[in-house]
TIKEMI-204809 format. One line per 8 residues: number of its first residue (from 1); for each residue x, y, z of N, C-alpha, C. Coordinates in steps of 0.05 Angstrom, whole numbers. Example, Ala and Ser with C-alpha at 12.3 -4.5 7.8 and 13.67 -1.06 7.14 Angstrom:
BEGIN
1) 264:-114:156:246:-90:156:264:-66:156 ~ 257:-45:142:273:-21:143:258:1:157
END
This chain:
BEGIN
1) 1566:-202:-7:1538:-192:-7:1531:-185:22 ~ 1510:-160:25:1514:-152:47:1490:-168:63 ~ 1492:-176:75:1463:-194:88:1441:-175:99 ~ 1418:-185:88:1397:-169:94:1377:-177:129 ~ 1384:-157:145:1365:-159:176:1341:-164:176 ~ 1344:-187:199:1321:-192:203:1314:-185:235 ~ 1291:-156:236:1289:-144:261:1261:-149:267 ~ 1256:-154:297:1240:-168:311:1226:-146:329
9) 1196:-156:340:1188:-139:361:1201:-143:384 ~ 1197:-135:399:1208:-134:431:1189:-119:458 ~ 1169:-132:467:1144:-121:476:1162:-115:503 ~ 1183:-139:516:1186:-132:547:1210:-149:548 ~ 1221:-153:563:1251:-158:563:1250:-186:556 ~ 1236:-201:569:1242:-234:560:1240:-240:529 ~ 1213:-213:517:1214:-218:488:1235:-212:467 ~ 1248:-192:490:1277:-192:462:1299:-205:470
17) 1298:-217:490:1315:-236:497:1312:-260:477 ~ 1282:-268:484:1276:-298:460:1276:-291:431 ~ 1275:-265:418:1284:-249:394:1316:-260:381 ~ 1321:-250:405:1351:-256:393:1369:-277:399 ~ 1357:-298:417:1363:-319:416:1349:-341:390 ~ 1342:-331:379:1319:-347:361:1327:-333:344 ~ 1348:-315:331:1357:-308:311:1357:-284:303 ~ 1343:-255:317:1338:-236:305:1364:-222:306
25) 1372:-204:285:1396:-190:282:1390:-164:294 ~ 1363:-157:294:1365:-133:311:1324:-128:321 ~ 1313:-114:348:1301:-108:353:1289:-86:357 ~ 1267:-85:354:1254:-55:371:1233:-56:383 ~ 1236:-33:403:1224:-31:430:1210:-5:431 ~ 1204:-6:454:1186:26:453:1188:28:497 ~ 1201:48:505:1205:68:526:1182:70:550 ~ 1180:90:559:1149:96:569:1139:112:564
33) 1147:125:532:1130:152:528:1134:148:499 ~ 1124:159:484:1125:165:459:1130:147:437 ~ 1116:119:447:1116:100:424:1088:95:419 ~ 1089:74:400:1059:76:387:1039:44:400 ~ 1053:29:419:1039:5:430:1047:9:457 ~ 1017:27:472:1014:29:493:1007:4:518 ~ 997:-9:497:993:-42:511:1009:-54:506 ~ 1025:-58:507:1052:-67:507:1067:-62:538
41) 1074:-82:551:1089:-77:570:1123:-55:576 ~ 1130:-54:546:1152:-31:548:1173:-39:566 ~ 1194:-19:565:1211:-14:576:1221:4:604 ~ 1225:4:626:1230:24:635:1266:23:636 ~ 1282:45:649:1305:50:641:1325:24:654 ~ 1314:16:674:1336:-3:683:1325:-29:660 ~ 1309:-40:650:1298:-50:635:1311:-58:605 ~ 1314:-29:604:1320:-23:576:1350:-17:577
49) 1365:-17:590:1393:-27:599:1405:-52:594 ~ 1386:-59:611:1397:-98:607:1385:-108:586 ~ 1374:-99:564:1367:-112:545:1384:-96:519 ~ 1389:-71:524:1413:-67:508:1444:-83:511 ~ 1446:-82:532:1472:-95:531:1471:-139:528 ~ 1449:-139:533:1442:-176:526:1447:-171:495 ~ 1430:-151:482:1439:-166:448:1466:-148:437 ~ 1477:-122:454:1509:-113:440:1526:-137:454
57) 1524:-154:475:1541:-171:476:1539:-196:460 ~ 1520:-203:440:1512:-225:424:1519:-206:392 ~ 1523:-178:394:1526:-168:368:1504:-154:355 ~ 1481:-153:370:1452:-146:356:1445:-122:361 ~ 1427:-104:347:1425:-80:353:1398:-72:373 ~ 1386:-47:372:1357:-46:395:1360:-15:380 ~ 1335:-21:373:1319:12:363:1307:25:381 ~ 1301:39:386:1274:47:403:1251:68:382
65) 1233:59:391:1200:71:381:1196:105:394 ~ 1195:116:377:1195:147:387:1173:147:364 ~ 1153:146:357:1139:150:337:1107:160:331 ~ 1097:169:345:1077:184:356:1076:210:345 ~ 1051:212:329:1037:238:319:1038:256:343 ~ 1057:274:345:1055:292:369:1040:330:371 ~ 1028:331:389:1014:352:400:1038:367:411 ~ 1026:391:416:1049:409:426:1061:397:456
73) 1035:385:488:1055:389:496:1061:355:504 ~ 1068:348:482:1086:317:476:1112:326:472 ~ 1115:351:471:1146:362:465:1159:367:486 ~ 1145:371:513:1152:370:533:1177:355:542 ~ 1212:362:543:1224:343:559:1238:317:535 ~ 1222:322:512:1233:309:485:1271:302:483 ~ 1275:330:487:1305:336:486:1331:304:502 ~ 1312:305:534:1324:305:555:1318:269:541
81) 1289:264:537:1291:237:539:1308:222:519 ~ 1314:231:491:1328:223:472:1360:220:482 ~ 1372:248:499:1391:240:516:1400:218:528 ~ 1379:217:555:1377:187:560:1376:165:539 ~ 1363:164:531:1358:140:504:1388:135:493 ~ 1404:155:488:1438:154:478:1455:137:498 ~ 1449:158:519:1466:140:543:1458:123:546 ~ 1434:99:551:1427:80:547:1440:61:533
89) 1445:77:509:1465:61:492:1442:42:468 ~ 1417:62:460:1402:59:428:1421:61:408 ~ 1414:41:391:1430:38:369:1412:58:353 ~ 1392:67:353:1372:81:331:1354:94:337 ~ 1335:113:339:1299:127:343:1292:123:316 ~ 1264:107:324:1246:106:306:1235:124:306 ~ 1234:144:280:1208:176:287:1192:181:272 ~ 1170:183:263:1154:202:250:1148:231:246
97) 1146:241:264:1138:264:265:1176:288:268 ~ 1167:311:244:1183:316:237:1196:336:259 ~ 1182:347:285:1184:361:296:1204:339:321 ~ 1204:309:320:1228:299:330:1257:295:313 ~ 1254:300:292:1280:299:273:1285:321:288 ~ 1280:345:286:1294:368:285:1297:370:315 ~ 1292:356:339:1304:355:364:1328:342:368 ~ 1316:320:351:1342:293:355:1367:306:345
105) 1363:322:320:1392:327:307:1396:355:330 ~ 1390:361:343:1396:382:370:1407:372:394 ~ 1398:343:388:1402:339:426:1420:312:420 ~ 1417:299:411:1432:274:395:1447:275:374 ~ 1462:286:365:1468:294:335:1481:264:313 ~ 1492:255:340:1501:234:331:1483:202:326 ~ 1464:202:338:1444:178:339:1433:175:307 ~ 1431:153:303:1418:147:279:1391:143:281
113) 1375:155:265:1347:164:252:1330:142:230 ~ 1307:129:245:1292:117:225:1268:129:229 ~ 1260:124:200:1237:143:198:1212:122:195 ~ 1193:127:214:1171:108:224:1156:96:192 ~ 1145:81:192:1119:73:169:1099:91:173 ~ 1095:105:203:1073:124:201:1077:151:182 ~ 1103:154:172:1108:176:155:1099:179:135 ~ 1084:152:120:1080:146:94:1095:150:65
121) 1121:143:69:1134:147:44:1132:121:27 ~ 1121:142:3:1114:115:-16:1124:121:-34 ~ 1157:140:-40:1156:143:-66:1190:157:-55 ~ 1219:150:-90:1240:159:-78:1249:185:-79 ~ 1224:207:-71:1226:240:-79:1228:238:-50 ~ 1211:228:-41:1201:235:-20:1225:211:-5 ~ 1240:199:3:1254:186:16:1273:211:7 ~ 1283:217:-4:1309:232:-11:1310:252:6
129) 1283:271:9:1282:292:25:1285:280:51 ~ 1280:265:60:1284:250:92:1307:245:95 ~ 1325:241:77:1359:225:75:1372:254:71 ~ 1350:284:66:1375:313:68:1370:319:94 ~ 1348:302:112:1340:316:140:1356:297:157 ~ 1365:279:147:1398:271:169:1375:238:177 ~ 1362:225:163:1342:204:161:1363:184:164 ~ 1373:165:167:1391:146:153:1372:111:148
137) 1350:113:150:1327:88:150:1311:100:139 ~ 1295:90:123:1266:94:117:1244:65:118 ~ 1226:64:138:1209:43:138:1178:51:118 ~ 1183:34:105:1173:42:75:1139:48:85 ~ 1130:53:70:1104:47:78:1089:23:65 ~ 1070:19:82:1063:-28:73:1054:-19:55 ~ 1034:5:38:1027:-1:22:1032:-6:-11 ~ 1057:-8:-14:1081:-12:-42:1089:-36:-40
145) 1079:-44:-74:1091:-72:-76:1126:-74:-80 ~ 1130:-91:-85:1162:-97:-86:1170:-83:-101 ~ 1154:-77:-131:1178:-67:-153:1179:-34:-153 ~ 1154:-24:-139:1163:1:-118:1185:4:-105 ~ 1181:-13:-92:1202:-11:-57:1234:-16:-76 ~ 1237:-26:-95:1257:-35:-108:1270:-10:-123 ~ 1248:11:-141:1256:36:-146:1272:47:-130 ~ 1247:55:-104:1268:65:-89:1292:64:-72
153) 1304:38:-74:1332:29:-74:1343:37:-85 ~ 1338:34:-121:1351:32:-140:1359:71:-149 ~ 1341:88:-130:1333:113:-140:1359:131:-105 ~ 1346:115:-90:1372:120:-61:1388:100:-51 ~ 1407:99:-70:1425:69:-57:1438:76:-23 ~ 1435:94:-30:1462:97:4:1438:106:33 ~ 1416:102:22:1393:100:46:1387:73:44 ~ 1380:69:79:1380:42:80:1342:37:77
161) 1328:12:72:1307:12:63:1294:-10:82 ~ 1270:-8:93:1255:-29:119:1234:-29:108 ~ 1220:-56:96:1200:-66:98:1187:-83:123 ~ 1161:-81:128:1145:-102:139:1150:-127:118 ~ 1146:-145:135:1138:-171:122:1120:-194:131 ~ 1114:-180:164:1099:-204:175:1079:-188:197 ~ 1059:-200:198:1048:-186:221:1019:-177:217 ~ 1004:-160:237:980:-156:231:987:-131:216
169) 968:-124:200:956:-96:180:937:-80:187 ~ 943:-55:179:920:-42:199:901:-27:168 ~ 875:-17:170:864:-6:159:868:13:149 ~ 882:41:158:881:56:152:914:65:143 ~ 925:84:129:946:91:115:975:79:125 ~ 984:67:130:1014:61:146:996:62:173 ~ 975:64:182:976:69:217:966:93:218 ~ 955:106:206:946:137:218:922:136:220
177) 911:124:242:876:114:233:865:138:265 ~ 845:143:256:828:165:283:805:147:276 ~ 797:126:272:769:106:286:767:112:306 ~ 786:96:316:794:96:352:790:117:364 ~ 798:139:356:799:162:368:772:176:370 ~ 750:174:342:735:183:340:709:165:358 ~ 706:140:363:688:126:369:700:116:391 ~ 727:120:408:731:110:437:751:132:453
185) 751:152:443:776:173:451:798:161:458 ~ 799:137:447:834:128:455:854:133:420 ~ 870:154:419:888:157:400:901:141:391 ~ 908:135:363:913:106:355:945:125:355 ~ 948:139:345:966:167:338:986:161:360 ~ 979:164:387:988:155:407:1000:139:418 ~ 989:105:408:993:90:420:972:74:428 ~ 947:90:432:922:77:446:894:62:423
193) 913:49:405:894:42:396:871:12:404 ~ 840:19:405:827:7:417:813:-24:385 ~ 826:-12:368:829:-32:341:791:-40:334 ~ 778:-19:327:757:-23:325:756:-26:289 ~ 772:-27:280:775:-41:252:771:-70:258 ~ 772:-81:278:759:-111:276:739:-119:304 ~ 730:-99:291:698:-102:305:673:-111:286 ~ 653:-122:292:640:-129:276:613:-101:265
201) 610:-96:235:587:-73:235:577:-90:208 ~ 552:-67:221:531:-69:199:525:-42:181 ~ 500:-51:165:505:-29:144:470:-13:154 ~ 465:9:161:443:24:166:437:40:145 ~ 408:35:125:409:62:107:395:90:128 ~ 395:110:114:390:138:135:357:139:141 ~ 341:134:124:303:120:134:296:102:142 ~ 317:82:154:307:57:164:326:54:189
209) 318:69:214:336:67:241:321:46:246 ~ 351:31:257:348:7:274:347:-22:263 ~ 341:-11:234:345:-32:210:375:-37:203 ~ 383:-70:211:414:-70:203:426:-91:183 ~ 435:-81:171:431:-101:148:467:-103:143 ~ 470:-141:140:495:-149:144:505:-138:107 ~ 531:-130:112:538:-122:84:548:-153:70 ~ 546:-165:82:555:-201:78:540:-212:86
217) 521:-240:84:507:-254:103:518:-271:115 ~ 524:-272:137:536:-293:157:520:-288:187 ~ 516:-307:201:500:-301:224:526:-294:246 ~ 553:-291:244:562:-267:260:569:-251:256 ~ 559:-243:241:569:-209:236:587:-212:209 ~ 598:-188:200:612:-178:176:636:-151:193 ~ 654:-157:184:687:-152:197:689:-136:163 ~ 679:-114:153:687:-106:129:714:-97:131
225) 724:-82:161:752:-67:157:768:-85:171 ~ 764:-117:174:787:-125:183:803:-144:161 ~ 830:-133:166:851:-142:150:856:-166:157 ~ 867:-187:132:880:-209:144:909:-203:153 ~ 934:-219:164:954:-213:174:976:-221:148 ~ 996:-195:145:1014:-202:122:1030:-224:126 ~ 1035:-234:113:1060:-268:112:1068:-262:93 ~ 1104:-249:88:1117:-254:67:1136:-277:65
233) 1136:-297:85:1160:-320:82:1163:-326:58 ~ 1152:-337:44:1149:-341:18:1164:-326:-7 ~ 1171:-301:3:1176:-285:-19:1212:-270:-3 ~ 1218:-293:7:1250:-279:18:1264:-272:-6 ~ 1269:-294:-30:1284:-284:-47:1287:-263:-62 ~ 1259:-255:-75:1254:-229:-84:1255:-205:-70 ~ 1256:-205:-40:1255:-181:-19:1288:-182:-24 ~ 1303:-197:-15:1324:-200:-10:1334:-183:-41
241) 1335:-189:-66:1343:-194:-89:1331:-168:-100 ~ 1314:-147:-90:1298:-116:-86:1326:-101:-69 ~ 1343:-110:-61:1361:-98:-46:1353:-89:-20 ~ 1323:-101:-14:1322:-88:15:1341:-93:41 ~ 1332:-74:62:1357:-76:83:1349:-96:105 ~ 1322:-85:109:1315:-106:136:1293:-112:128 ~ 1282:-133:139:1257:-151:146:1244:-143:177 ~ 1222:-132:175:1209:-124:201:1185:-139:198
249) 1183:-156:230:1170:-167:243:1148:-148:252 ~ 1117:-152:255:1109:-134:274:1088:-159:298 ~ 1097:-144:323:1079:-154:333:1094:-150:369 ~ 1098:-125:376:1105:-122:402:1082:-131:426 ~ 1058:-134:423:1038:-143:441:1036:-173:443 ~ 1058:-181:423:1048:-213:418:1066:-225:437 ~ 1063:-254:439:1075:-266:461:1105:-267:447 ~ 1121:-283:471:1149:-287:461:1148:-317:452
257) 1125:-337:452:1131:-355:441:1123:-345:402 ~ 1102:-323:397:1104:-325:363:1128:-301:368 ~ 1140:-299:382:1164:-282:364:1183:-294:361 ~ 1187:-323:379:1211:-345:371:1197:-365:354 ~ 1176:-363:338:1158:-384:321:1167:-377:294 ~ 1159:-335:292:1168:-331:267:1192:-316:265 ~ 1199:-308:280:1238:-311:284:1251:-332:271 ~ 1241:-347:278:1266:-376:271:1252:-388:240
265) 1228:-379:235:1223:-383:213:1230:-368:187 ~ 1222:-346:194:1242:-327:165:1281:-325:176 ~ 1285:-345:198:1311:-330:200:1327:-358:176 ~ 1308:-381:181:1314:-408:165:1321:-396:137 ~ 1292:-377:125:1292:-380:105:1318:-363:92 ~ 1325:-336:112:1346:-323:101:1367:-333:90 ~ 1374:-354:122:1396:-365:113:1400:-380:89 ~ 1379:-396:91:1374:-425:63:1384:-405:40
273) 1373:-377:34:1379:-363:6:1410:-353:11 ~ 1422:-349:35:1440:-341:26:1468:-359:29 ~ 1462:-382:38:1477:-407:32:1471:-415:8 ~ 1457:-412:-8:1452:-418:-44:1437:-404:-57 ~ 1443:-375:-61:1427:-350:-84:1415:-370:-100 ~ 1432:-385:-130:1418:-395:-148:1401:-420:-139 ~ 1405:-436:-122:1388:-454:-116:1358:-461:-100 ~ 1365:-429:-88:1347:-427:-69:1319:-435:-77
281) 1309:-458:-55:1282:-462:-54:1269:-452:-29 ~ 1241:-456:-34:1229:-441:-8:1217:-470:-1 ~ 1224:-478:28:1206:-494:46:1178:-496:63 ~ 1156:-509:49:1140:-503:50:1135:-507:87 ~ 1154:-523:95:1162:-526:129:1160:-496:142 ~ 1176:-481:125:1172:-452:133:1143:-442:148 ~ 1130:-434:120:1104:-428:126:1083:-444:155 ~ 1089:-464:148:1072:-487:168:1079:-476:204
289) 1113:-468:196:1117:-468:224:1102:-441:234 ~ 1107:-421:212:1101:-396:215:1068:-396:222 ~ 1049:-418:213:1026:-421:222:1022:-424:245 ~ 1042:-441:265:1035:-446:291:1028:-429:313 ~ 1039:-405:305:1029:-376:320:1010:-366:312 ~ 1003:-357:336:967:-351:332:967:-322:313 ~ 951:-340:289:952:-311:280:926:-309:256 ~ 916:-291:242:894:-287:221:898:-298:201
297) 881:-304:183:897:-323:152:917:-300:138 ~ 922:-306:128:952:-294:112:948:-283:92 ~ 955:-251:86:963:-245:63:991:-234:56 ~ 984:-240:28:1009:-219:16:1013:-186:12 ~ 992:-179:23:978:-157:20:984:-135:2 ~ 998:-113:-12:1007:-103:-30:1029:-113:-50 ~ 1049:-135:-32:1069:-140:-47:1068:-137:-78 ~ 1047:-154:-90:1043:-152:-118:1029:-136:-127
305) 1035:-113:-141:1014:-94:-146:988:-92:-157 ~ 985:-119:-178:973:-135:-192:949:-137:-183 ~ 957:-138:-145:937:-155:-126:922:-129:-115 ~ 922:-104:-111:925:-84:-92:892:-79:-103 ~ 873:-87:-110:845:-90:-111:827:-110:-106 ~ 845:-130:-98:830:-161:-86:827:-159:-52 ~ 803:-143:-65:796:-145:-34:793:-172:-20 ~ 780:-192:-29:783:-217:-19:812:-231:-7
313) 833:-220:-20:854:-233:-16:860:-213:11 ~ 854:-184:14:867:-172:33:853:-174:57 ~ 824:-177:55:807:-177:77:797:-204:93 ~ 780:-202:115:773:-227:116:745:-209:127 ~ 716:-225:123:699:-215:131:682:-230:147 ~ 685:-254:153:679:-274:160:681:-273:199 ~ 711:-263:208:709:-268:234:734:-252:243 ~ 745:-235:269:761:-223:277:776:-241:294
321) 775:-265:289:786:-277:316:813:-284:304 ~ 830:-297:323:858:-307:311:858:-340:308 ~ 869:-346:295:875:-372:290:898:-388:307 ~ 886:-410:323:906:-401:338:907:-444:349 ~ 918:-455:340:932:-485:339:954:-498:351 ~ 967:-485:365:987:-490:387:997:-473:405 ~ 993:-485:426:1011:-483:444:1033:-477:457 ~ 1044:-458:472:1074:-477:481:1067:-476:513
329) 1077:-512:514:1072:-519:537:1092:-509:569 ~ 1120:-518:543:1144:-505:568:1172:-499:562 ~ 1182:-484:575:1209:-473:562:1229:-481:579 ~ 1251:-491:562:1279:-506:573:1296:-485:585 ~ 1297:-501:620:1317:-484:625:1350:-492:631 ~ 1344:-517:631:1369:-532:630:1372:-557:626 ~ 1384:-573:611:1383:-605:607:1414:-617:627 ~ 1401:-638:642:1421:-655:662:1422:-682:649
337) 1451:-675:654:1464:-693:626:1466:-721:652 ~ 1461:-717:669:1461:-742:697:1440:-755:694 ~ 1406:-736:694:1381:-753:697:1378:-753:660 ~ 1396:-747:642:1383:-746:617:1357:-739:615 ~ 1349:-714:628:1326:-697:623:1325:-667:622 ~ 1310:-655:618:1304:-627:604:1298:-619:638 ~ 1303:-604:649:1290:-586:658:1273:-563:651 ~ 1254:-562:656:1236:-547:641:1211:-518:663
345) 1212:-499:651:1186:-482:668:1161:-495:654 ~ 1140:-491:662:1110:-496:655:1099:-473:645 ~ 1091:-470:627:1084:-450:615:1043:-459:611 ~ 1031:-485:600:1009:-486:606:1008:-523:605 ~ 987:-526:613:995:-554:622:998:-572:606 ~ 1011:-594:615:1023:-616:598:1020:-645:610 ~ 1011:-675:600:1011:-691:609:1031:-715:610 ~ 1041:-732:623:1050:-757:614:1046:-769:591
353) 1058:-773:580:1045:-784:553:1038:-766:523 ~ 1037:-743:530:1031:-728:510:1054:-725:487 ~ 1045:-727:459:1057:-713:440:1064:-679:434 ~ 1084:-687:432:1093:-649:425:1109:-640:411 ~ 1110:-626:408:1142:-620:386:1166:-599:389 ~ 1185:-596:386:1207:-587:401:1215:-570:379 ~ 1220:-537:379:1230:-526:377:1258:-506:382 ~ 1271:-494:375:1293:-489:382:1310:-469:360
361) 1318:-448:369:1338:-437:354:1362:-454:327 ~ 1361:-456:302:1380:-472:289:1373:-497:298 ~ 1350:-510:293:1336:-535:306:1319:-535:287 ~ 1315:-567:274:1287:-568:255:1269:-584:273 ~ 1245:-571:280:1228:-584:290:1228:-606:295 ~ 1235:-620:315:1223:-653:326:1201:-663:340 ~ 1192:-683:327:1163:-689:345:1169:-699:365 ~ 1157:-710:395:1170:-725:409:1142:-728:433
369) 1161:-748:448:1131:-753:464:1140:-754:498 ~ 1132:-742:515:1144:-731:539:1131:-763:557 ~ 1158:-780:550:1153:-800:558:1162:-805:603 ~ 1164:-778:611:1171:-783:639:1164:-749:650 ~ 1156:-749:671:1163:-716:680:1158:-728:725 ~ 1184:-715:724:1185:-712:753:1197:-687:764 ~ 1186:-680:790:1181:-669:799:1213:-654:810 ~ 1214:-623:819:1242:-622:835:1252:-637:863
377) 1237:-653:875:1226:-669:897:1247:-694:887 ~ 1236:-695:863:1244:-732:853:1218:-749:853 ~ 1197:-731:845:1167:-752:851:1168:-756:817 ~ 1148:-763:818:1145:-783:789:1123:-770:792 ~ 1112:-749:772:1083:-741:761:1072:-752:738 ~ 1043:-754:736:1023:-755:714:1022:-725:692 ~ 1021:-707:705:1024:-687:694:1034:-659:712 ~ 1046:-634:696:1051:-613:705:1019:-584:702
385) 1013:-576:724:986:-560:720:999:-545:737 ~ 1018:-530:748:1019:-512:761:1037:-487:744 ~ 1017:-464:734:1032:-449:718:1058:-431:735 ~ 1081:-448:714:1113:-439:726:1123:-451:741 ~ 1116:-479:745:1123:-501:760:1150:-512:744 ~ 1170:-509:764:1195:-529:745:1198:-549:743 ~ 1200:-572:737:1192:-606:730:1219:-614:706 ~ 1230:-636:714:1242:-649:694:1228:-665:673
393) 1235:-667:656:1221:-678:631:1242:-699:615 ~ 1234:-724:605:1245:-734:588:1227:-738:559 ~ 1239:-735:533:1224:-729:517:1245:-749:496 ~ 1265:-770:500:1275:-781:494:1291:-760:470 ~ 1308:-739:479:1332:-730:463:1346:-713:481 ~ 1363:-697:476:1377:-676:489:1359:-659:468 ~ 1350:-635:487:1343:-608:486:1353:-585:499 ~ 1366:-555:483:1381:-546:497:1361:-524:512
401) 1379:-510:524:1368:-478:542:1353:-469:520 ~ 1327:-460:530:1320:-440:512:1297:-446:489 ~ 1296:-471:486:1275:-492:470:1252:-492:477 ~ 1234:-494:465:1207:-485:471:1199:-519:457 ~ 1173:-526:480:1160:-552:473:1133:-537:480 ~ 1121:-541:453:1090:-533:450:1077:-562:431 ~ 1048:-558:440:1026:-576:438:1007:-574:418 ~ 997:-588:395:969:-581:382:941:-575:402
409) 930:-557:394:905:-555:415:881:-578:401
END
């Protein structure tokens, strides 16, 4: 059975480093031009070098984000950059817009082609025509439940098939939203979206200026267009068992501790199903962990088609903020098997005495309690407050490189 990918964001080099140390089989990134998360720290070329060759020497792949609704002169130099992008050594371009197919297969002929979620294919007429334009991915669009996305497997076996499964949701069609554009001139199309889908409004009738009336009563406001964030952990077996290809993560703006939070969480669950198809249970450990990253309450959002009118289940109207319950305090950069302690960076502060819990690549969460921390000196501290301060730590276990120890807030 062919194992189904699980591909990760990658905002800036440490994030696809902790991607794929934390399990991801493959990432994607976005350049300095022509991807769709302008706030995102990105790649530049030496950048994006050493992060290709960190995951082809672990075996993993790196996409890059070419995916931007393009104006004429966005075509500018198109040719030259996809070039570069080859020699680089991209496993893939993510594209939308059809006026980069027909460069890529000019200037790249040989690069393989995914076709963005911003394309909106929701149906297998329309994937087939993408798979005669030399497509070899289609990233479905979020809004098809499973036994959709399953047709069109079942309708194009030899195209490969990308769902979302985790991450924030946006308002408008796959991503093609002009809010932004229209009420802050920043292009969502672009890249620049200023996400005023979770802003708070009110409802004005057209004879009563200045009169605002909450479309919900709550004394902060009403969030009608903000989405909650999709969470499919829960549903690996049936994604998996739909024949899909990959599992996409979204969240390139997000830190690298939730991309090693829900990395290592759907990467558990993959495995668990495919070490026992018929047995497979889902751990409700999963989800919990998957909570620890700051994130909006959870939906399933189209998966079930059943659901695709519950607004309650898709929305939240209540509040735009993130949910957000831990921490990570500090990341392992080496354990000395002499002082039997962690070396550790500081990431935000931590005390003597505190409880915390230890994460780690192929690691089940341990609680533990940072019963010592001294200094590179050899001093004996109360606590670490200096952000990026290195400090030894004893937490009474071995912890390897790479382990992340975060805190309940």
């Amino acid at each position: 059975m062919k194992k189904i990918e699980l591909l990760a964001p990658a905002g800036d080099l440490e994030k696809l480093k902790t991607a794929i140390i934390y399990g991801a089989d493959a990432v994607y990134i976005g350049g300095e031009k022509l991807g769709l998360r302008v706030a995102s720290k990105n790649f530049d070329d030496a950048q994006m070098k050493a992060g290709i060759e960190f995951a082809h020497q672990r075996g993993k792949k790196v996409y890059i984000t070419c995916n931007i609704t393009a104006h004429n002169d966005d075509l500018d130099g198109v040719d030259e950059y996809f070039k570069n992008l080859e020699e680089l050594g991209a496993d893939a371009l993510i594209i939308s817009d059809p006026a980069f197919v027909q460069i890529s297969k000019e200037s790249v002929p040989n690069m393989q082609l995914h076709l963005s979620t911003q394309a909106n294919t929701t149906n297998y007429m329309t994937a087939k025509f993408w798979q005669s334009q030399g497509i070899s991915r289609i990233v479905a669009a979020r809004e098809l439940s499973i036994q959709e996305l399953a047709k069109i497997k079942e309708k194009c076996p030899d195209l490969e098939l990308e769902m979302f499964v985790h991450g924030a949701m946006c308002m408008s069609y796959s991503g093609r939203c002009l809010i932004s554009n229209f009420m802050t001139g920043r292009d969502a199309n672009k890249g620049e979206c200023a996400q005023p889908c979770r802003w708070n409004y009110s409802l004005m009738e057209e004879k009563r200026p200045g009169e605002y009336f909450p479309v919900e009563q709550d004394e902060r406001g009403t969030y009608f267009f903000n989405s909650k964030d999709l969470c499919l952990i829960g549903n690996v077996k049936e994604i998996i068992e739909a024949g899909i290809d990959s599992m996409k993560i979204e969240g390139r703006v997000k830190t690298a501790y939730y991309v090693a939070t829900v990395v290592r969480a759907y990467k558990m669950a993959i495995d668990a199903y495919y070490k026992d198809p018929q047995n497979y249970k889902f751990d409700e450990k999963w989800l919990e962990d998957v909570s620890k990253a700051s994130h909006r309450n959870f939906t399933d959002g189209f998966f079930h088609k059943e659901q695709t009118n519950d607004t309650v289940n898709l929305q939240n109207y209540s509040t735009s903020s993130y949910i957000r319950t831990y921490d990570v305090v500090a990341i392992v950069k080496d354990f000395d098997e002499q002082k039997n302690m962690a070396k550790v960076v500081q990431k935000n502060k931590f005390l003597k005495g505190d409880e915390v819990e230890i994460i780690g690549p192929n690691f089940a969460t341990q609680k533990a309690i940072i019963n010592k921390i001294i200094s590179e000196k050899g001093e004996q501290l109360e606590q670490s407050n200096v952000p990026m301060q290195e400090v030894y730590i004893d937490v009474g276990m071995k912890i390897d490189k790479d382990f992340m120890i975060i805190k309940q807030l």
